[in-house]
KEKEBA-685318 format. One record per residue (C-alpha): residue number from 1; x, y, z. Coordinates in steps of 0.5 Angstrom, whole numbers, always signed. Layout:
+-----+-------+-------+-------+
!   n !    xx !    yy !    zz !
+-----+-------+-------+-------+
! NUM !     X !     Y !     Z !
...
+-----+-------+-------+-------+
END
This chain:
+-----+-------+-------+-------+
!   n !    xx !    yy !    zz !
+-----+-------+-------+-------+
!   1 !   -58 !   +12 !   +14 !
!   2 !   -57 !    +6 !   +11 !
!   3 !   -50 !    +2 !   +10 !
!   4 !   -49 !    +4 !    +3 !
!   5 !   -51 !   +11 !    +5 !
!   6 !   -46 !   +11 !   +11 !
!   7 !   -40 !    +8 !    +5 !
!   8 !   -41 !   +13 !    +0 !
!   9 !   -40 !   +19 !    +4 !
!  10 !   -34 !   +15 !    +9 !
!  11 !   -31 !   +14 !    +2 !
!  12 !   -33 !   +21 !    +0 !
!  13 !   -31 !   +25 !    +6 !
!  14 !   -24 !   +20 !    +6 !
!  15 !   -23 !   +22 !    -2 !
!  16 !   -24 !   +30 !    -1 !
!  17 !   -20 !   +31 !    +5 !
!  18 !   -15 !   +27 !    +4 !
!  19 !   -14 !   +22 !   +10 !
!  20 !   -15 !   +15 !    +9 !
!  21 !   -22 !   +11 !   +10 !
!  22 !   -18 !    +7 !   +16 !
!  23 !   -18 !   +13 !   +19 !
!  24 !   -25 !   +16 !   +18 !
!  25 !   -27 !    +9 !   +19 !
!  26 !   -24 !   +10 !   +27 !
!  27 !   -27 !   +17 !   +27 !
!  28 !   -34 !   +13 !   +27 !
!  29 !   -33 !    +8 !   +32 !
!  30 !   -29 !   +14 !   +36 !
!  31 !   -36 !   +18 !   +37 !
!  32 !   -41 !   +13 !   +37 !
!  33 !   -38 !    +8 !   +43 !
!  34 !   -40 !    +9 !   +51 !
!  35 !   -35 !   +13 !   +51 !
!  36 !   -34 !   +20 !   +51 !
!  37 !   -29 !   +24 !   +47 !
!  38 !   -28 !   +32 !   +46 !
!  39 !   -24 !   +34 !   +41 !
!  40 !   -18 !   +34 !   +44 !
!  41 !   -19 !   +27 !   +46 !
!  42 !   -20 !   +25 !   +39 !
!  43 !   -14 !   +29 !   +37 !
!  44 !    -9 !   +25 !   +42 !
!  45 !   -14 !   +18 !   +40 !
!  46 !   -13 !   +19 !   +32 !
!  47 !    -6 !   +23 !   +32 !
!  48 !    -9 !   +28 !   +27 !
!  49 !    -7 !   +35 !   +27 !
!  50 !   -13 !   +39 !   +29 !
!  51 !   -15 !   +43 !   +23 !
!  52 !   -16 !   +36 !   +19 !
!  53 !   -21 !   +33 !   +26 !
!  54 !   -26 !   +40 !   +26 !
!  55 !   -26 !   +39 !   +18 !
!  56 !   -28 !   +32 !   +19 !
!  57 !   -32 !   +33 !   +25 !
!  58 !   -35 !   +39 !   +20 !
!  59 !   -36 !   +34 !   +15 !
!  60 !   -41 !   +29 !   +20 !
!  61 !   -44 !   +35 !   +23 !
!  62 !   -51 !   +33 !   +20 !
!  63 !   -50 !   +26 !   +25 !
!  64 !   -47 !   +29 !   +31 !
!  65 !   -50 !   +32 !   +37 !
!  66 !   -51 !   +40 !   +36 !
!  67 !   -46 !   +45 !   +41 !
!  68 !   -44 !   +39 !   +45 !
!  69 !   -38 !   +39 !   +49 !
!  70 !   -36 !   +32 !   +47 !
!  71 !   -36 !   +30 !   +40 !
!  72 !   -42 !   +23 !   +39 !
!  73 !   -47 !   +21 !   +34 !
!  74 !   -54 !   +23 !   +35 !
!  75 !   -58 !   +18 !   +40 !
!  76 !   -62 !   +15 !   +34 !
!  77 !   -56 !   +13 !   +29 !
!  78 !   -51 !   +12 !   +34 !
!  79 !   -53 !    +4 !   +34 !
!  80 !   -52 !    +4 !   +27 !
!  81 !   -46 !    +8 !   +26 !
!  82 !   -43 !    +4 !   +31 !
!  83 !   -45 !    -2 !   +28 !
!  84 !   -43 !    -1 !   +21 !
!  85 !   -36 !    +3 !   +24 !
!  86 !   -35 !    -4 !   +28 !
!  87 !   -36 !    -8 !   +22 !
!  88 !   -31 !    -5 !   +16 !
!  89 !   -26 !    -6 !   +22 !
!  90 !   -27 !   -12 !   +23 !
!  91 !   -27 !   -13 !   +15 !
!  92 !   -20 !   -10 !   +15 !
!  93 !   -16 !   -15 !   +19 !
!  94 !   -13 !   -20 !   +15 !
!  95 !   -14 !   -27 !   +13 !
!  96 !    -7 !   -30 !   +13 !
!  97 !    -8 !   -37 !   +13 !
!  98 !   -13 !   -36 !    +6 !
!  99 !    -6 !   -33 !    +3 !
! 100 !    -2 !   -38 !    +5 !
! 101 !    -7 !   -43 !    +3 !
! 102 !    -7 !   -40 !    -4 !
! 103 !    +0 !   -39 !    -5 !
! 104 !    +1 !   -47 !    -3 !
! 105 !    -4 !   -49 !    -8 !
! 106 !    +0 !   -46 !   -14 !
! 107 !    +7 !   -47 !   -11 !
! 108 !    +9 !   -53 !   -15 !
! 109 !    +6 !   -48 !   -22 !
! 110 !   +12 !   -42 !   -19 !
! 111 !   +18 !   -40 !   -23 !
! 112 !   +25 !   -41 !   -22 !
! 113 !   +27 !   -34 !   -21 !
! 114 !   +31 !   -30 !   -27 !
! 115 !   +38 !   -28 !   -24 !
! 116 !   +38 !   -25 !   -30 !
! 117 !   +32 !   -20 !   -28 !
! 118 !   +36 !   -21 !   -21 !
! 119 !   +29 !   -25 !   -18 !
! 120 !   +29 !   -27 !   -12 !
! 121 !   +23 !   -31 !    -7 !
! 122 !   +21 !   -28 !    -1 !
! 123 !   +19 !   -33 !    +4 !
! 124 !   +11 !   -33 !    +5 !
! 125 !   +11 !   -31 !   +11 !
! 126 !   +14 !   -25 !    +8 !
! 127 !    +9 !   -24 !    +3 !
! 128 !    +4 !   -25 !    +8 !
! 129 !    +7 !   -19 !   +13 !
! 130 !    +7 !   -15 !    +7 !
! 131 !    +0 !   -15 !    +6 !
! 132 !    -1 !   -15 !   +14 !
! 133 !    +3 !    -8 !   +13 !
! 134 !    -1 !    -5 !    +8 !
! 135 !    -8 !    -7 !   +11 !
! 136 !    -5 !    -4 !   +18 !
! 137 !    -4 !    +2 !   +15 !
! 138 !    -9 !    +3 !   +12 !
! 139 !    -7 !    +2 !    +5 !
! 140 !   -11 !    -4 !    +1 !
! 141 !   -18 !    -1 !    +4 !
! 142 !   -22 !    +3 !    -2 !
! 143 !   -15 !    +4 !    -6 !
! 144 !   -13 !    +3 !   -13 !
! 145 !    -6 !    -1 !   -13 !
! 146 !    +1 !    -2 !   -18 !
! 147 !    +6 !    -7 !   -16 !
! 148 !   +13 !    -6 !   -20 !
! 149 !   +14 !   -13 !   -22 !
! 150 !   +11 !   -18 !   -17 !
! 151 !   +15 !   -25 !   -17 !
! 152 !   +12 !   -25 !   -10 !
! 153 !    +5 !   -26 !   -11 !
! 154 !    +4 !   -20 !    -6 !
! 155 !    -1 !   -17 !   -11 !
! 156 !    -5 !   -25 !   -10 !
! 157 !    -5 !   -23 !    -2 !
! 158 !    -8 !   -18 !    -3 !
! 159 !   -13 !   -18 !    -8 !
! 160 !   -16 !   -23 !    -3 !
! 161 !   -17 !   -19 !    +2 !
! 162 !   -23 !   -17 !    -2 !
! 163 !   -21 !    -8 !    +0 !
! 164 !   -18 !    -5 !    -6 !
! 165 !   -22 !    -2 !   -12 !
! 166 !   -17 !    -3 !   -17 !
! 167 !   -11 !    -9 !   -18 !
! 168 !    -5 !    -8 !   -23 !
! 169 !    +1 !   -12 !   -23 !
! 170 !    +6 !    -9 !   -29 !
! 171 !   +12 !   -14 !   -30 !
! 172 !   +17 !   -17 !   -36 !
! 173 !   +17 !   -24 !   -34 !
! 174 !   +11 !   -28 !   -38 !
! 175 !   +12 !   -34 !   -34 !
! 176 !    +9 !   -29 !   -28 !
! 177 !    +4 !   -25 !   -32 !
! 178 !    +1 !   -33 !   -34 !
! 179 !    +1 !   -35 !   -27 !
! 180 !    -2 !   -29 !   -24 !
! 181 !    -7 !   -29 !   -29 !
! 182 !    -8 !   -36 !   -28 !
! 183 !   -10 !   -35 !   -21 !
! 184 !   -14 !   -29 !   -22 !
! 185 !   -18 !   -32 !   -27 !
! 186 !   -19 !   -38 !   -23 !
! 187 !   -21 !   -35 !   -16 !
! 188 !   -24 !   -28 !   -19 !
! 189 !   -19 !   -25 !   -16 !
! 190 !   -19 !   -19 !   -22 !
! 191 !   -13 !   -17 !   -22 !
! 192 !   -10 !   -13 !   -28 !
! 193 !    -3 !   -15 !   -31 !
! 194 !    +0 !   -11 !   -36 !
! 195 !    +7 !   -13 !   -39 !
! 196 !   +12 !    -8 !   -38 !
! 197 !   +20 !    -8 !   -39 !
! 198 !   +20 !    -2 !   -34 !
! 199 !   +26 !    +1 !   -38 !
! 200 !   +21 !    +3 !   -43 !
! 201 !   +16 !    +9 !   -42 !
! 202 !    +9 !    +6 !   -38 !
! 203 !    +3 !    +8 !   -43 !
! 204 !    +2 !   +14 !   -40 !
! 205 !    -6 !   +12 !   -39 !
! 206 !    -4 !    +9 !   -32 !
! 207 !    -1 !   +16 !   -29 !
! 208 !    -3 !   +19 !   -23 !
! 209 !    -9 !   +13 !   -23 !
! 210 !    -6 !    +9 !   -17 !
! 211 !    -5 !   +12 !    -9 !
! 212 !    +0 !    +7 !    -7 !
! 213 !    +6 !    +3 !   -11 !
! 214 !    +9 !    -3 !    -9 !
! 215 !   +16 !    -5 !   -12 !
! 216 !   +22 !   -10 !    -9 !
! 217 !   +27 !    -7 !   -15 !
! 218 !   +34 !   -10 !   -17 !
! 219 !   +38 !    -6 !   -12 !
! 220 !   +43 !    -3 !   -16 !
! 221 !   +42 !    +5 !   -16 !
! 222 !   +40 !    +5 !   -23 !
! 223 !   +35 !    +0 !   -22 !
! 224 !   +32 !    +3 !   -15 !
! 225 !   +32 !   +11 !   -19 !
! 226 !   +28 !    +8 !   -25 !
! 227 !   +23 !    +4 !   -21 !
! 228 !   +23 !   +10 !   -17 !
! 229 !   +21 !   +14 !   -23 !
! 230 !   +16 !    +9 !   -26 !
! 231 !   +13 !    +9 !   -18 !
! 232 !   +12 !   +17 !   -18 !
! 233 !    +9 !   +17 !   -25 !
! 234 !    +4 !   +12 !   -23 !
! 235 !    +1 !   +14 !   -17 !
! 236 !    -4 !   +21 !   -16 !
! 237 !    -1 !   +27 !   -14 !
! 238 !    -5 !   +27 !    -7 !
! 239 !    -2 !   +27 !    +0 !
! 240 !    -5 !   +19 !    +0 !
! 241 !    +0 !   +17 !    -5 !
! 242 !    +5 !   +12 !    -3 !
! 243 !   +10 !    +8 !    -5 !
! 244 !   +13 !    +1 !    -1 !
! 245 !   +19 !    +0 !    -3 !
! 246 !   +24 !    -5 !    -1 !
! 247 !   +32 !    -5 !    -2 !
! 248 !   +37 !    -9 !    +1 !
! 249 !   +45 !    -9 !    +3 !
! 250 !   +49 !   -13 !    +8 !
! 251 !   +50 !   -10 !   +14 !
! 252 !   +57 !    -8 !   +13 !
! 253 !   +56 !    -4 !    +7 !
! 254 !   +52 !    +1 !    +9 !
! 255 !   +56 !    +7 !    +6 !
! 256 !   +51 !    +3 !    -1 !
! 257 !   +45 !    +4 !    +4 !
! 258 !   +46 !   +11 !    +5 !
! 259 !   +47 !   +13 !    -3 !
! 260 !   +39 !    +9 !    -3 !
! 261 !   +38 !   +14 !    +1 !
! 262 !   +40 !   +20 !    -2 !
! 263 !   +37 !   +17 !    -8 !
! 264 !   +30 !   +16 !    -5 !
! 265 !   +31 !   +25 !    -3 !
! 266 !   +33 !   +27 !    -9 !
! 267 !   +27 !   +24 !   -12 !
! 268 !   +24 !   +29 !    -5 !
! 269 !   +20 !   +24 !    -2 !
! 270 !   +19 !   +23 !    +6 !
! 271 !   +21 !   +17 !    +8 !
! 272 !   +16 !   +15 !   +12 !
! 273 !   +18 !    +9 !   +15 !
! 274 !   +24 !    +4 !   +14 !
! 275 !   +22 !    -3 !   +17 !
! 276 !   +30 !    -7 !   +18 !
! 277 !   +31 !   -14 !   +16 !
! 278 !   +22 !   -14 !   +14 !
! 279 !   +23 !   -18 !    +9 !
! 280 !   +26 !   -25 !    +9 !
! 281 !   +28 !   -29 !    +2 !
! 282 !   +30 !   -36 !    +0 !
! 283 !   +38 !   -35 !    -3 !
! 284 !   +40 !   -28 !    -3 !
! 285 !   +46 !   -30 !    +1 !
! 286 !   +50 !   -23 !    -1 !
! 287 !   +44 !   -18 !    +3 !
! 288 !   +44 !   -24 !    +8 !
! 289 !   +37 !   -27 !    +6 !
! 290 !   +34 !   -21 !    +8 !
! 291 !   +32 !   -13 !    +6 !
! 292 !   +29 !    -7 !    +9 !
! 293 !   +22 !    -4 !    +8 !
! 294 !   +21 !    +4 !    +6 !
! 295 !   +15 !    +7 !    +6 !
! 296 !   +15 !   +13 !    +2 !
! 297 !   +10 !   +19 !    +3 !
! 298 !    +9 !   +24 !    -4 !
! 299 !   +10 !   +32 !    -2 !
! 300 !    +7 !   +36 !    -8 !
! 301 !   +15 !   +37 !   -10 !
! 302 !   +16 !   +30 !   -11 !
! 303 !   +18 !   +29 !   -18 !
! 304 !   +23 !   +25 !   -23 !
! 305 !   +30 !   +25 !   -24 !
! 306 !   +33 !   +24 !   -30 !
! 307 !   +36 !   +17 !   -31 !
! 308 !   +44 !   +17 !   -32 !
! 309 !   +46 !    +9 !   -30 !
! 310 !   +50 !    +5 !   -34 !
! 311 !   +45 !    -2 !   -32 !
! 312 !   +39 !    -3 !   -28 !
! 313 !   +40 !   -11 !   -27 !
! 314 !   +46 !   -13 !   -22 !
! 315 !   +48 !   -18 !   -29 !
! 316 !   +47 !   -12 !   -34 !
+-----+-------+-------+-------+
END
Protein backbone atom coordinates (compact mmCIF):
# COMPACT_ATOMS: atom_id res chain seq x y z
CA UNK A 1 0.00 0.00 0.00
CA UNK A 2 1.74 3.31 -0.96
CA UNK A 3 1.23 6.72 0.55
CA UNK A 4 -1.00 8.34 -1.42
CA UNK A 5 -2.99 5.17 -1.34
CA UNK A 6 -3.00 5.34 2.59
CA UNK A 7 -3.98 9.19 2.34
CA UNK A 8 -7.08 8.67 0.04
CA UNK A 9 -8.58 6.22 2.23
CA UNK A 10 -7.70 7.94 5.74
CA UNK A 11 -9.57 11.00 4.16
CA UNK A 12 -12.21 8.83 3.26
CA UNK A 13 -12.68 6.83 6.20
CA UNK A 14 -12.58 10.29 8.30
CA UNK A 15 -15.06 11.86 5.84
CA UNK A 16 -17.76 8.71 5.92
CA UNK A 17 -17.66 8.14 9.66
CA UNK A 18 -17.43 11.77 10.64
CA UNK A 19 -14.14 11.77 12.98
CA UNK A 20 -11.63 14.11 12.13
CA UNK A 21 -8.59 12.78 10.27
CA UNK A 22 -6.23 13.77 13.57
CA UNK A 23 -7.94 11.13 15.17
CA UNK A 24 -8.02 8.42 12.28
CA UNK A 25 -4.36 9.42 12.00
CA UNK A 26 -3.99 8.41 15.84
CA UNK A 27 -5.63 5.30 15.07
CA UNK A 28 -3.06 4.33 12.79
CA UNK A 29 -0.01 4.95 15.01
CA UNK A 30 -1.94 3.31 17.83
CA UNK A 31 -2.22 -0.42 15.91
CA UNK A 32 0.98 -0.43 13.98
CA UNK A 33 3.37 0.60 17.37
CA UNK A 34 5.23 -2.10 19.58
CA UNK A 35 2.74 -2.11 21.59
CA UNK A 36 -0.21 -4.05 22.08
CA UNK A 37 -3.73 -2.80 22.21
CA UNK A 38 -7.18 -4.66 22.40
CA UNK A 39 -10.16 -2.76 21.78
CA UNK A 40 -10.72 -1.39 24.87
CA UNK A 41 -7.29 -0.32 25.25
CA UNK A 42 -7.98 1.87 22.02
CA UNK A 43 -11.06 3.27 23.53
CA UNK A 44 -9.44 4.69 26.64
CA UNK A 45 -6.37 5.90 24.24
CA UNK A 46 -8.35 7.58 21.55
CA UNK A 47 -11.67 8.37 24.17
CA UNK A 48 -13.97 7.23 21.50
CA UNK A 49 -17.28 5.69 22.12
CA UNK A 50 -17.04 1.94 21.19
CA UNK A 51 -19.35 1.75 18.39
CA UNK A 52 -17.35 4.66 16.46
CA UNK A 53 -13.99 2.46 17.14
CA UNK A 54 -15.29 -1.17 15.59
CA UNK A 55 -16.48 0.92 12.57
CA UNK A 56 -13.21 2.43 12.42
CA UNK A 57 -11.51 -1.07 13.11
CA UNK A 58 -14.47 -2.15 10.44
CA UNK A 59 -13.49 0.09 8.01
CA UNK A 60 -9.05 -0.95 8.32
CA UNK A 61 -10.13 -4.62 8.26
CA UNK A 62 -8.19 -5.34 5.20
CA UNK A 63 -4.87 -4.24 7.23
CA UNK A 64 -5.59 -5.69 10.35
CA UNK A 65 -4.75 -9.06 11.59
CA UNK A 66 -7.91 -11.46 11.42
CA UNK A 67 -9.64 -12.84 14.82
CA UNK A 68 -6.66 -11.33 16.82
CA UNK A 69 -7.54 -10.35 20.41
CA UNK A 70 -5.14 -7.30 20.07
CA UNK A 71 -6.37 -4.79 17.31
CA UNK A 72 -2.54 -4.25 14.72
CA UNK A 73 -1.66 -3.98 11.54
CA UNK A 74 -0.66 -7.10 9.14
CA UNK A 75 3.18 -7.90 9.94
CA UNK A 76 4.07 -6.73 6.20
CA UNK A 77 2.21 -3.03 6.37
CA UNK A 78 3.10 -2.27 9.54
CA UNK A 79 6.35 -0.54 8.79
CA UNK A 80 4.57 1.38 6.26
CA UNK A 81 1.60 2.37 7.95
CA UNK A 82 3.71 3.41 11.15
CA UNK A 83 5.85 5.39 8.79
CA UNK A 84 3.15 7.26 7.18
CA UNK A 85 1.00 7.62 10.71
CA UNK A 86 4.28 9.13 12.16
CA UNK A 87 5.05 11.37 9.40
CA UNK A 88 1.33 13.16 9.09
CA UNK A 89 1.94 13.88 13.06
CA UNK A 90 4.80 15.23 12.49
CA UNK A 91 3.25 17.47 9.71
CA UNK A 92 0.59 18.64 11.88
CA UNK A 93 2.72 20.47 14.57
CA UNK A 94 3.15 24.01 14.03
CA UNK A 95 5.65 26.35 12.82
CA UNK A 96 5.32 29.15 15.12
CA UNK A 97 8.15 31.38 14.47
CA UNK A 98 7.24 30.84 10.42
CA UNK A 99 3.95 32.76 11.64
CA UNK A 100 5.43 35.15 13.34
CA UNK A 101 7.82 35.77 11.02
CA UNK A 102 5.23 36.44 8.31
CA UNK A 103 3.17 38.28 10.38
CA UNK A 104 6.30 40.98 11.05
CA UNK A 105 7.16 41.03 7.45
CA UNK A 106 3.79 42.81 6.42
CA UNK A 107 3.28 44.64 10.00
CA UNK A 108 4.56 48.38 9.11
CA UNK A 109 1.62 47.30 5.92
CA UNK A 110 -1.35 46.70 8.68
CA UNK A 111 -4.17 48.87 9.21
CA UNK A 112 -5.25 50.99 12.26
CA UNK A 113 -8.06 49.28 13.20
CA UNK A 114 -11.68 50.78 12.56
CA UNK A 115 -13.62 51.57 15.76
CA UNK A 116 -16.22 51.92 13.55
CA UNK A 117 -16.33 48.33 12.62
CA UNK A 118 -15.25 47.70 16.66
CA UNK A 119 -11.65 46.29 15.36
CA UNK A 120 -9.30 45.57 17.68
CA UNK A 121 -5.31 43.78 17.07
CA UNK A 122 -4.91 40.67 19.04
CA UNK A 123 -1.38 40.14 20.27
CA UNK A 124 0.72 37.87 17.79
CA UNK A 125 1.10 35.53 20.36
CA UNK A 126 -2.63 35.31 19.94
CA UNK A 127 -2.78 34.87 16.44
CA UNK A 128 -0.26 32.26 16.91
CA UNK A 129 -1.98 30.29 19.92
CA UNK A 130 -5.11 30.18 17.86
CA UNK A 131 -3.66 28.41 14.98
CA UNK A 132 -1.87 26.18 17.73
CA UNK A 133 -5.46 25.35 19.01
CA UNK A 134 -7.02 24.65 15.88
CA UNK A 135 -4.03 22.36 14.60
CA UNK A 136 -4.45 20.56 18.35
CA UNK A 137 -7.59 19.88 17.84
CA UNK A 138 -7.74 18.70 14.98
CA UNK A 139 -9.05 21.19 13.02
CA UNK A 140 -6.77 22.57 10.03
CA UNK A 141 -5.85 18.93 8.72
CA UNK A 142 -7.84 18.26 5.49
CA UNK A 143 -10.71 21.03 6.42
CA UNK A 144 -12.34 23.75 4.29
CA UNK A 145 -12.07 26.98 6.69
CA UNK A 146 -14.62 30.58 6.85
CA UNK A 147 -13.09 33.39 8.89
CA UNK A 148 -15.80 36.23 9.68
CA UNK A 149 -13.94 38.89 9.49
CA UNK A 150 -10.15 38.52 10.06
CA UNK A 151 -8.26 41.89 11.42
CA UNK A 152 -5.83 39.30 12.92
CA UNK A 153 -4.49 37.69 10.00
CA UNK A 154 -5.16 34.28 11.69
CA UNK A 155 -6.30 32.86 8.47
CA UNK A 156 -2.38 33.87 6.98
CA UNK A 157 -1.35 31.42 10.06
CA UNK A 158 -2.96 28.95 9.23
CA UNK A 159 -2.72 28.94 5.52
CA UNK A 160 1.02 28.35 6.35
CA UNK A 161 0.65 25.38 7.81
CA UNK A 162 -0.03 23.97 4.55
CA UNK A 163 -3.19 21.33 6.35
CA UNK A 164 -6.38 22.93 5.14
CA UNK A 165 -8.11 22.13 1.54
CA UNK A 166 -9.75 25.40 1.44
CA UNK A 167 -9.11 29.09 2.75
CA UNK A 168 -11.50 31.83 2.83
CA UNK A 169 -11.68 34.96 4.40
CA UNK A 170 -14.99 37.26 4.41
CA UNK A 171 -14.59 40.83 5.43
CA UNK A 172 -16.07 44.49 5.03
CA UNK A 173 -12.58 46.21 5.39
CA UNK A 174 -10.91 46.74 2.01
CA UNK A 175 -7.61 47.77 3.49
CA UNK A 176 -7.52 43.94 5.07
CA UNK A 177 -9.09 42.41 1.93
CA UNK A 178 -5.68 44.09 -0.11
CA UNK A 179 -3.38 43.07 2.68
CA UNK A 180 -4.40 39.73 3.08
CA UNK A 181 -4.54 39.10 -0.50
CA UNK A 182 -1.16 40.77 -0.93
CA UNK A 183 0.40 38.34 1.15
CA UNK A 184 -1.41 35.29 -0.17
CA UNK A 185 -0.58 36.14 -3.40
CA UNK A 186 3.24 36.79 -2.70
CA UNK A 187 4.01 33.70 -0.58
CA UNK A 188 1.20 31.39 -2.71
CA UNK A 189 -0.66 30.87 0.20
CA UNK A 190 -4.22 30.62 -1.86
CA UNK A 191 -6.37 32.31 0.34
CA UNK A 192 -9.76 33.33 -0.90
CA UNK A 193 -11.22 36.71 0.30
CA UNK A 194 -14.70 37.82 -0.49
CA UNK A 195 -15.97 41.04 0.60
CA UNK A 196 -18.75 41.00 2.84
CA UNK A 197 -20.71 43.39 5.16
CA UNK A 198 -22.04 40.50 7.17
CA UNK A 199 -25.40 42.17 7.56
CA UNK A 200 -26.30 41.43 4.24
CA UNK A 201 -27.17 37.99 2.85
CA UNK A 202 -23.55 35.67 2.00
CA UNK A 203 -24.01 34.39 -1.75
CA UNK A 204 -25.55 31.47 -0.71
CA UNK A 205 -23.22 29.24 -3.04
CA UNK A 206 -20.69 29.45 0.12
CA UNK A 207 -23.35 27.31 2.55
CA UNK A 208 -22.92 24.15 4.17
CA UNK A 209 -19.23 24.27 2.12
CA UNK A 210 -17.02 24.77 5.43
CA UNK A 211 -16.31 22.24 8.56
CA UNK A 212 -15.20 25.12 10.90
CA UNK A 213 -15.92 28.89 11.04
CA UNK A 214 -13.54 31.17 12.82
CA UNK A 215 -15.03 34.84 13.91
CA UNK A 216 -13.92 37.41 16.68
CA UNK A 217 -17.51 39.26 16.46
CA UNK A 218 -18.44 42.92 17.55
CA UNK A 219 -19.38 41.99 21.43
CA UNK A 220 -22.72 43.35 21.55
CA UNK A 221 -25.86 40.61 21.25
CA UNK A 222 -26.66 41.75 18.08
CA UNK A 223 -23.27 41.36 16.52
CA UNK A 224 -22.84 38.08 18.27
CA UNK A 225 -26.41 36.36 16.93
CA UNK A 226 -25.86 37.86 13.41
CA UNK A 227 -22.09 36.37 13.25
CA UNK A 228 -23.73 33.21 14.77
CA UNK A 229 -26.23 33.10 12.11
CA UNK A 230 -23.65 33.73 9.14
CA UNK A 231 -21.10 31.06 10.95
CA UNK A 232 -24.49 28.30 10.93
CA UNK A 233 -25.24 28.96 7.46
CA UNK A 234 -21.52 28.60 6.10
CA UNK A 235 -20.58 25.45 7.96
CA UNK A 236 -21.77 21.51 6.76
CA UNK A 237 -24.36 20.21 8.28
CA UNK A 238 -22.19 17.03 10.06
CA UNK A 239 -21.18 16.41 13.48
CA UNK A 240 -17.55 17.84 12.59
CA UNK A 241 -18.94 21.45 11.89
CA UNK A 242 -17.63 23.85 14.17
CA UNK A 243 -17.28 27.35 15.10
CA UNK A 244 -14.50 29.10 17.03
CA UNK A 245 -15.67 32.17 18.58
CA UNK A 246 -14.56 34.87 20.67
CA UNK A 247 -16.36 37.27 23.00
CA UNK A 248 -15.18 39.47 25.71
CA UNK A 249 -16.57 41.14 29.01
CA UNK A 250 -14.78 42.77 31.97
CA UNK A 251 -14.88 40.23 34.88
CA UNK A 252 -17.34 42.46 36.86
CA UNK A 253 -19.91 42.27 33.98
CA UNK A 254 -20.57 38.96 34.12
CA UNK A 255 -24.51 38.82 34.07
CA UNK A 256 -23.46 40.10 29.87
CA UNK A 257 -21.49 37.03 29.41
CA UNK A 258 -24.26 34.94 30.61
CA UNK A 259 -26.95 36.83 28.13
CA UNK A 260 -23.69 35.39 25.51
CA UNK A 261 -24.21 32.43 26.60
CA UNK A 262 -27.81 32.15 26.55
CA UNK A 263 -27.54 33.47 22.93
CA UNK A 264 -25.03 30.68 21.64
CA UNK A 265 -28.01 27.97 23.29
CA UNK A 266 -30.63 29.61 21.47
CA UNK A 267 -28.95 28.94 18.27
CA UNK A 268 -28.83 25.02 20.05
CA UNK A 269 -25.22 24.87 19.70
CA UNK A 270 -22.81 22.67 22.28
CA UNK A 271 -20.40 24.66 23.83
CA UNK A 272 -17.72 22.39 23.47
CA UNK A 273 -14.87 24.50 25.22
CA UNK A 274 -14.85 27.90 26.70
CA UNK A 275 -10.85 28.77 26.87
CA UNK A 276 -10.81 32.13 29.59
CA UNK A 277 -8.82 35.22 28.79
CA UNK A 278 -7.22 33.13 25.66
CA UNK A 279 -7.02 35.81 23.61
CA UNK A 280 -5.02 38.75 24.24
CA UNK A 281 -5.17 42.53 22.70
CA UNK A 282 -3.59 45.57 22.19
CA UNK A 283 -6.29 48.62 23.61
CA UNK A 284 -9.55 46.96 24.26
CA UNK A 285 -8.96 48.33 27.85
CA UNK A 286 -13.22 48.19 28.71
CA UNK A 287 -13.10 43.79 28.35
CA UNK A 288 -9.30 44.32 30.29
CA UNK A 289 -7.48 43.64 26.90
CA UNK A 290 -8.43 40.19 26.83
CA UNK A 291 -11.33 37.62 25.68
CA UNK A 292 -12.37 34.24 26.13
CA UNK A 293 -12.67 31.29 23.17
CA UNK A 294 -15.60 29.20 22.71
CA UNK A 295 -15.44 26.10 20.74
CA UNK A 296 -19.05 25.28 19.52
CA UNK A 297 -20.16 22.11 18.26
CA UNK A 298 -23.08 21.77 15.46
CA UNK A 299 -26.41 19.21 16.82
CA UNK A 300 -28.63 18.43 13.81
CA UNK A 301 -31.07 20.78 15.75
CA UNK A 302 -28.52 23.65 15.29
CA UNK A 303 -30.32 26.46 13.49
CA UNK A 304 -30.71 30.43 13.07
CA UNK A 305 -32.45 32.72 14.75
CA UNK A 306 -34.51 35.44 13.55
CA UNK A 307 -32.62 38.79 13.95
CA UNK A 308 -34.38 41.59 16.21
CA UNK A 309 -31.29 44.09 17.34
CA UNK A 310 -31.11 47.54 16.89
CA UNK A 311 -27.15 47.48 16.26
CA UNK A 312 -24.38 45.28 15.44
CA UNK A 313 -21.37 47.69 16.30
CA UNK A 314 -20.71 49.11 19.60
CA UNK A 315 -20.96 52.80 17.53
CA UNK A 316 -24.06 52.09 15.67
Amino acid sequence: MIQSELSSKVENIAQKLELRQLVVIQFLVLISSKLRYTSRGLTRKLGLPQVHLYRLIHEFSDILEPKDVNIETKKDLTGEIANYAKKMLLGIKINQNAIKEMINKYQKNRPKPDRNLDQFNATMATTVKRVTKLASNGDLVGKEIAFLGDDDLVSIGVALTHQCKKITVFEIDDRLNNLIIQISQENNLNIEVVKQDLRQLIDKSHFGKYDLVFTDPPYTKGGINLFLNQAIKLIKKNFLGRIYLCYGNSDRAREREVEIQKLILDHNLIIKTKLNQFNKYYGAESIGSQSSLYILDWTPSTKTVELNFKKVYTND
